[in-house]
N, C-alpha and C positions, 0 to 999 in steps of 0.2 A: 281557197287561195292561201290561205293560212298554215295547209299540211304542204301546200308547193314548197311555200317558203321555207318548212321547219329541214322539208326532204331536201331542197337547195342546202340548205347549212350546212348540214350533217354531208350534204358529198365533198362539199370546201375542205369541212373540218376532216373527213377520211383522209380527201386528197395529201393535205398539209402532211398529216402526222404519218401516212401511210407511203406518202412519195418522198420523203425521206432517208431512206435508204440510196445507198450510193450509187453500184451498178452491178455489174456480174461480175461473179464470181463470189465462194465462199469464203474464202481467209483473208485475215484482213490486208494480207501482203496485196493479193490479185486486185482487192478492192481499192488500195492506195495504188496500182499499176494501174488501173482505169479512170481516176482524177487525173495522175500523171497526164494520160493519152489525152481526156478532154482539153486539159489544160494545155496542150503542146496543140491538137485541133485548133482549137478557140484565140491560140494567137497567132496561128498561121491564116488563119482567118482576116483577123485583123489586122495584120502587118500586108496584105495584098488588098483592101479595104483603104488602110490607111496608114499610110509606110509611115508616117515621121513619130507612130506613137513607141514605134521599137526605141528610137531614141531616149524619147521619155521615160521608155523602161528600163532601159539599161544605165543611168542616170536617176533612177530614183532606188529609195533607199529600200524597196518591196511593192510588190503588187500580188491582185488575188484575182484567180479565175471562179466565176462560179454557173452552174449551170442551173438553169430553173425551168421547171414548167410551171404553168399557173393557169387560173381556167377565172372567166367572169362571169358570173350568167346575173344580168338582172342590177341590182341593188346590191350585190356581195361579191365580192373576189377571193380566192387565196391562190396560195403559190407551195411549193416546197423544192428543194435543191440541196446542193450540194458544190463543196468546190476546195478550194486551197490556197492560202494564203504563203505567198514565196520573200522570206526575208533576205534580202542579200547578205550573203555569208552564213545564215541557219539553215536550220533541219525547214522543210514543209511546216505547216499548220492545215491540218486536214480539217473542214469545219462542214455543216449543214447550217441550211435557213430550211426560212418558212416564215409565210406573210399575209396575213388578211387586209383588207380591204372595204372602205363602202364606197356606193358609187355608181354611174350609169355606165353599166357596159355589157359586151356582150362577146364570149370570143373563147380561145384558148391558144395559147401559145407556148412554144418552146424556145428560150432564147439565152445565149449566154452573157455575163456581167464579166465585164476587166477595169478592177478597182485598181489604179497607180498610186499609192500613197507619196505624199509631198514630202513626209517627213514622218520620224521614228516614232514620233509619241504621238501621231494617229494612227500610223500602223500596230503597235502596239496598244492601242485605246480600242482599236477593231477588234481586234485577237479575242482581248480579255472580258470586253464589256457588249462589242456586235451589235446595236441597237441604229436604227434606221431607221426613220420617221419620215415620209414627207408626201406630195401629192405627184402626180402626174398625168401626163395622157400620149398616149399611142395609137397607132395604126398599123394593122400589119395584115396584110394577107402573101402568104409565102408555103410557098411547098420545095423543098431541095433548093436548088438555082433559079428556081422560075416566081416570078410576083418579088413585091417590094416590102418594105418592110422601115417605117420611119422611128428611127431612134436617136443615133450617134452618139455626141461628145456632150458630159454635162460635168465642170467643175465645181464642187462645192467641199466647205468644209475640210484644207487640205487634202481631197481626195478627185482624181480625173478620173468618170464613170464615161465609158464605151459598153453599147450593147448591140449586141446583134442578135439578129431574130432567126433561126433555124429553119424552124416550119411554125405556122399559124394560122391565124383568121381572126381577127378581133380588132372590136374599136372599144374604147373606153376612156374615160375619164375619171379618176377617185382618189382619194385621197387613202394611204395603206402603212400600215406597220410593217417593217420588215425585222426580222433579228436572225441574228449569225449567232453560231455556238463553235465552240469545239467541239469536233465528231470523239467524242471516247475510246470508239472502238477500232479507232485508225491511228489514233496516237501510238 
């Protein structure tokens, strides 16, 4: 039971530092053109989901899309992603996470994050320092169009989180770290 566990870790911990990477393509131009597309995907998404959140966005001082996969198996979770943080009137902020987790679940999912920031000194408190703490629980079974997938709208801390789920299968409850960086090699 004991080498399950260590071999469970070790694929979280793979997952994390290894799914990290952003998408295709080699230079970092192509690479920042593929957050672009997810980011343009992801809130086309959610403006035919939930039309009154464009408002919100275009009215708020920045928002950030990020894409994550995460996988739970057991007693451990992690996650790794990628995304970009949009300041109105700035350049992009090209950033990656990555998130462990404890916890009862069991699942793997892919699902994108739309952070609206309320105001300038949490979006820039995101930017610089990225840190995300907190618990949650989901459901999701989802392939393309087809199967459900329960998340939506959660405000906290100056910030309005919308998620949608992609494709999945997972239930879970746990309590997880999450942290944002700045991608270096996108700047």
């Amino acid at each position: 039971m004991e080498r399950i566990k260590a071999g469970l870790c070790g694929l979280i911990i793979t997952l994390i530092f290894s799914g990290c990477a952003t998408t295709a393509g080699n230079t970092p131009a192509s690479k920042r053109q593929a957050v672009i597309d997810m980011r343009n995907d992801a809130l086309s998404d959610l403006y035919n989901e939930r039309p009154g959140a464009k408002a919100k966005i275009a009215s708020a001082p920045g928002y950030a899309v990020f894409s994550n996969f995460d996988i739970a198996l057991f007693f451990i979770s992690g996650g790794a992603g990628y995304g970009v943080v949009n300041p109105k009137g700035a350049k992009p902020v090209f950033m990656k996470m990555g998130e462990l987790g404890v916890g009862l679940g069991l699942g793997v999912t892919d699902f994108r994050a739309i952070f609206i920031f309320h105001d300038k000194t949490t979006m820039n408190k995101f930017i610089n320092e990225g840190w995300e703490f907190g618990a949650n629980a989901d459901a999701a079974a989802k392939a393309g169009d087809k199967g459900i997938a329960i998340g939506g709208e959660v405000v906290l801390d100056g910030i309005t989180i919308y998620q949608l789920t992609e494709t999945g299968l997972a239930l879970r409850a746990s309590v997880r770290g999450t942290k944002y960086w700045k991608d270096s090699d996108l700047m």
